[in-house]
C-alpha positions in Angstrom: 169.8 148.1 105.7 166.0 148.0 105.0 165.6 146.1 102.1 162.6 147.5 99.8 160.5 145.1 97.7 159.8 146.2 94.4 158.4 144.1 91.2 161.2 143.0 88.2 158.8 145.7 86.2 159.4 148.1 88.9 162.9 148.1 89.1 163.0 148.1 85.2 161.4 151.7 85.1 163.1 153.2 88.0 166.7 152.3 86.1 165.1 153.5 82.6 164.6 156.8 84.7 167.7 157.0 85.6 169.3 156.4 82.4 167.2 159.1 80.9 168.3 161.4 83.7 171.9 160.8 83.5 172.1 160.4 79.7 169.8 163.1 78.5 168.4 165.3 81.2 171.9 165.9 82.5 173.4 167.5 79.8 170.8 169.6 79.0 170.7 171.2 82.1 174.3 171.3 81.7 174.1 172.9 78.4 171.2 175.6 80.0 173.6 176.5 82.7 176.3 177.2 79.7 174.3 179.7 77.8 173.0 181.1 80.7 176.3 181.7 81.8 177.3 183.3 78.5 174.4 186.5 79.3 176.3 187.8 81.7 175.8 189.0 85.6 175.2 185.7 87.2 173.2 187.8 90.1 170.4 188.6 88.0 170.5 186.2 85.6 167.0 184.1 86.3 167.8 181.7 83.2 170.7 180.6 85.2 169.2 180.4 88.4 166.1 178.8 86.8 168.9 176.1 85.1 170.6 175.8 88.6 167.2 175.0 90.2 167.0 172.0 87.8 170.0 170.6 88.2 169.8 170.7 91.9 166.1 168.8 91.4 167.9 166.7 88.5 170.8 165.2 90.8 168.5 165.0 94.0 166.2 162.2 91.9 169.0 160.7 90.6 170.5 160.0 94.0 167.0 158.8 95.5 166.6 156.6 92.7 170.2 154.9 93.2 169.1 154.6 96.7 165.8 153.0 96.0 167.9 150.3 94.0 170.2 149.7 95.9 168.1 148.8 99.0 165.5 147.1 95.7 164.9 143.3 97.0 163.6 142.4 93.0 160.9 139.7 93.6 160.2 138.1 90.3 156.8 136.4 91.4 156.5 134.6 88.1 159.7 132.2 89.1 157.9 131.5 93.0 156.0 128.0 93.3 152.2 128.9 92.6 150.9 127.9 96.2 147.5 130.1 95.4 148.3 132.8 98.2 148.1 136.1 97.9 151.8 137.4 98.3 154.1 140.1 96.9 153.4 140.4 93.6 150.5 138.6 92.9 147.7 139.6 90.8 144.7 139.2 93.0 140.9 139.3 91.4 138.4 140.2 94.8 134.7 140.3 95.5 133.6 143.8 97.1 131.0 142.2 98.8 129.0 145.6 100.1 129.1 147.3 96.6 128.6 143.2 94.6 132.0 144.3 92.6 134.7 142.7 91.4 137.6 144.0 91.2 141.5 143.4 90.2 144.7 144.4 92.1 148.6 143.9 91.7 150.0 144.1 94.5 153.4 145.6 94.5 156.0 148.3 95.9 155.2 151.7 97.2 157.0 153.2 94.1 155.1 151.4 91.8 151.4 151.7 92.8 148.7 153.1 90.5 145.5 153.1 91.5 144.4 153.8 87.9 146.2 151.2 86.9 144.9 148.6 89.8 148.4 148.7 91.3 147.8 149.0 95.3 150.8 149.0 97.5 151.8 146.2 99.7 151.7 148.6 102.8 148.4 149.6 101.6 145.1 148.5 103.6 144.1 146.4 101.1 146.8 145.0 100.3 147.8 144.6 104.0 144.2 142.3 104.3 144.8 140.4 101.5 148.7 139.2 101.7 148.3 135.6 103.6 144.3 135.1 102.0 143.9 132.4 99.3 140.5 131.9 97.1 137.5 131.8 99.1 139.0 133.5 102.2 137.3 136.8 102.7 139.5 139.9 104.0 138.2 142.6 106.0 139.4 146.2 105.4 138.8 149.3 108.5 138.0 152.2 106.6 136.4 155.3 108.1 133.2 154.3 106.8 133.6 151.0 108.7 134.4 147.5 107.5 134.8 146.3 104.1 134.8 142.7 102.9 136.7 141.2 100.0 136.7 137.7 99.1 139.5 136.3 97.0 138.2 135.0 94.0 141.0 134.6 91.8 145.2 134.4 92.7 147.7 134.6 89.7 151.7 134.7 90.2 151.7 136.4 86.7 
């Protein structure tokens, strides 16, 4: 079984998600498929076909979400020793040396990146360049513009 790292925040929203989906969103679409039922002539009844549609969307997340956490390896990187390396987790504050930027990434599981919220993924470029680095080591990105430096600045297991 692939295991699938994922932050402790991570995991946190995927099982909120599927609370809300088995708690709430469930019996609604329940309760649509009900009154839609109720109309009449299932054939050409689009409410109920429309209601149908959502449950089949409904129980297809639910399923990939059980799956995500069951494969989930939680890495809690606040509880790992603080050896300065850029690892799983880490919040890592870089130097874009071609543009003179600074810049701030998490680096965490494919579920859970944001770029908007400086959240890369570990399988990510970036990310890939940076896992290993400490501060002053500089990481060197391909893109299809060419190369692109990063020096680690700054390494926090927060």
């Amino acid at each position: 079984m692939n295991r699938i790292p994922m932050t402790v925040r991570g995991a946190e929203k995927l099982r909120e998600e599927l609370e809300h989906l088995k708690s709430v969103r469930r019996p609604e679409i329940i309760q649509a498929i009900a009154e839609a039922r109720e109309h009449g002539d299932l054939k050409e009844n689009a409410e109920y076909h429309a209601a149908r549609e959502q449950q089949g969307f409904c129980e297809g997340r639910i399923q990939e979400i059980e799956a995500k956490l069951s494969c989930a390896q939680v890495i809690d990187v606040t509880k790992l020793p603080n050896h300065g390396r850029v690892v799983f987790g880490t919040t890592v504050k870089v130097y874009k040396t071609d543009t003179d930027q600074e810049l701030t990434y998490q680096i965490v599981g494919d579920d859970e990146s944001d770029i908007k919220q400086n959240r890369i993924s570990v399988n990510s470029p970036i990310a890939r360049a940076l896992v290993g680095k400490e501060v002053d080591d500089v990481a060197v990105v391909m893109t299809p513009a060419g190369e692109v430096e990063y020096e680690v600045v700054e390494v926090d297991y927060i």
